[in-house]
N, C-alpha and C positions, 0 to 999 in steps of 0.2 A: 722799883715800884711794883709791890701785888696787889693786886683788885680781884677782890668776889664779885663775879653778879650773882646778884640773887632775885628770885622773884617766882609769881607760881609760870608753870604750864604754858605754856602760848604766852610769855610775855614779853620774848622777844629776843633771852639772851645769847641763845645759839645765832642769833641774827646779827644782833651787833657785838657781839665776841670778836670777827676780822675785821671789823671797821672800825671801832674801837681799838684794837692792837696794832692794827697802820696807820692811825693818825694818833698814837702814843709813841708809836717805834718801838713795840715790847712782841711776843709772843702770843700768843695764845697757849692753854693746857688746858683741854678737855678730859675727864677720868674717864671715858673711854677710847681715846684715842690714845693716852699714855698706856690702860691696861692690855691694850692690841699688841701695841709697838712689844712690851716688854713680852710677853707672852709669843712672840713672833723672832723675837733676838734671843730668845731661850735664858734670859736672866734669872737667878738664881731666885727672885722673884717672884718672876714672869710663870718661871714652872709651877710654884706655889699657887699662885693665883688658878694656874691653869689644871690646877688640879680637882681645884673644887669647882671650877666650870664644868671639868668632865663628866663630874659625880649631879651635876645640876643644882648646886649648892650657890649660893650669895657670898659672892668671896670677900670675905672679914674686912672690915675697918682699916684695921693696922696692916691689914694689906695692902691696899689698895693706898693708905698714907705713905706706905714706905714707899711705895714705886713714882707716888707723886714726888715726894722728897727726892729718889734720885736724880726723875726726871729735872724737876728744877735747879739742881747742883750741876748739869751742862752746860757748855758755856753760853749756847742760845739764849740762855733765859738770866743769862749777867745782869743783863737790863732792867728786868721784871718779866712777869707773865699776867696774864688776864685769864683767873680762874673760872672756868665753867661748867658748872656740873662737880665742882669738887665738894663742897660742904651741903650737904644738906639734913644734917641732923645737927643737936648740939654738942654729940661726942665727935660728930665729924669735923666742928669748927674747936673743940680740943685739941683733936686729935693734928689739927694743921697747923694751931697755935705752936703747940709743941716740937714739931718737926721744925718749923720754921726757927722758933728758939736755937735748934740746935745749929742751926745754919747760920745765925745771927741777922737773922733778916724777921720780919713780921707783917700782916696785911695792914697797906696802909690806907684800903678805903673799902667799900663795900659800897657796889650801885645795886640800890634797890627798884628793880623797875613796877611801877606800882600802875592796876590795870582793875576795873570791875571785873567781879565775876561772870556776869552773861556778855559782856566784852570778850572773856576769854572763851565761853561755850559758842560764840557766833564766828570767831576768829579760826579756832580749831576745827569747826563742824562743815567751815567751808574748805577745809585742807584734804587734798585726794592725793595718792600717789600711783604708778602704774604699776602693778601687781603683777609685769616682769622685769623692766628695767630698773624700778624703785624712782623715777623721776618725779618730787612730787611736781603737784598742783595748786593752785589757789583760785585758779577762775574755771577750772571741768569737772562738771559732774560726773558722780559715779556709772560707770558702764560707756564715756565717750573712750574713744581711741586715744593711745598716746603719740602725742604728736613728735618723736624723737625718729627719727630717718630708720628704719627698717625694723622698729622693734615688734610691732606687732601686738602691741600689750592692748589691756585693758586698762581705762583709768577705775580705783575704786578708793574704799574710805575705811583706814584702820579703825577697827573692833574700837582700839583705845581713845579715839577723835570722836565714836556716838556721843549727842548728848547726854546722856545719863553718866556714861564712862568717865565722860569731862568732868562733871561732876561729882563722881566719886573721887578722883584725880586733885580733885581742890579740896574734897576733905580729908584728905590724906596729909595733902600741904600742909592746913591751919593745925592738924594736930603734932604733925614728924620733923616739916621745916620750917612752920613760922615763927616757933619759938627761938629760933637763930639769930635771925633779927633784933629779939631783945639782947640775948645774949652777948652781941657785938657792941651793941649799945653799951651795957654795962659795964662790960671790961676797955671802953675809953677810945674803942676803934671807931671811927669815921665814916659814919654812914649817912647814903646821899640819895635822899629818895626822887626817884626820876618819872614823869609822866610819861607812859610808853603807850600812848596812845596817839596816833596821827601818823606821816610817813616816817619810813626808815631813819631818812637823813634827818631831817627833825628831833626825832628821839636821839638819833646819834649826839646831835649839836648840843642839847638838854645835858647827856653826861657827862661829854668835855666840859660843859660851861659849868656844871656843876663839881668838878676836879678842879678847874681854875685855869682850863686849857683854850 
């Protein structure tokens, strides 16, 4: 079983990516967590990728599909994986289709977490993280202490969480990822659009029910 999530910004699916993958029995694969791993194991790859990070470059497509491809050809991911942050363009959801061809495997659903806009700029604007341990926040405002045993930090609020930033953030969505959405649509894949509004587990229960879990 592979599963997209997809959805804008603050919509949830870094969240329910592990709750979702232990209550399916599959994986997770984030494309930055695959492009660490590889770039950290010196794969032939990993060096490529890591080459155009050095240079401060956007490391290509078809790079970043092949190391996902590997990734998923171990035996962890037998199962399935639950994609996160892998497709976000329409060459991107090409370019998976195709890998996955070669594997003989295909995504068999796509959760779309679906959320208003000033839902997402209220959701993000309250998120703080501490600016030395990196632990975020969701209930401390910018400049309280972070409360983690000896760290000493400041709590404060990424540049990219300002409202206007959010904003910008969402138009970048509607014009770079939302058109994936259709495109899933069209080529006969199974898409499951999820209300991701209310608590965790809630939205979580919403996805299963809507896979048929």
């Amino acid at each position: 079983m592979i599963i997209v999530l997809f959805g804008k910004p603050g919509a949830g699916k870094g969240t329910q990516a592990p709750l979702l993958a232990e209550r399916l029995e599959v994986k997770t694969l984030a494309t930055g967590d695959v492009l660490r791993a590889a770039v950290r194991e010196g794969t032939p790859r990993g060096m490529e990728a890591k080459a155009y990070m050095d240079r401060g470059d956007l490391v290509p497509d078809e790079v970043i599909l092949a190391i996902v491809q590997e990734a998923l050809a171990k035996p962890e991911y037998a199962n399935g994986a639950i994609l996160d942050g892998v497709v976000r363009t329409v060459p991107q959801a090409e370019g998976l289709a195709k890998a996955l061809r070669e594997m003989g495997r295909e995504v068999d659903a796509v959760l779309c977490f679906s959320i208003d806009n000033e839902e997402i700029v209220r959701r993000l604007a309250s998120r703080t993280v501490c600016e030395k341990c990196q632990t975020p926040y969701s209930d401390l405002e910018p400049g309280a202490p972070c409360t983690q045993p000896g760290c000493g930090g400041r709590v404060v609020r990424r540049k990219d969480d300002e409202p206007e930033a959010i904003r910008r953030r969402l138009e970048v969505f509607e014009q770079q990822t939302a058109p994936v959405f259709d495109w899933y649509k069209r080529h006969g894949t199974r898409v499951i659009e999820i209300d991701a509004v209310g608590d965790v587990e809630a939205v979580t229960n919403r996805a299963l029910h809507g896979l048929g879990r």
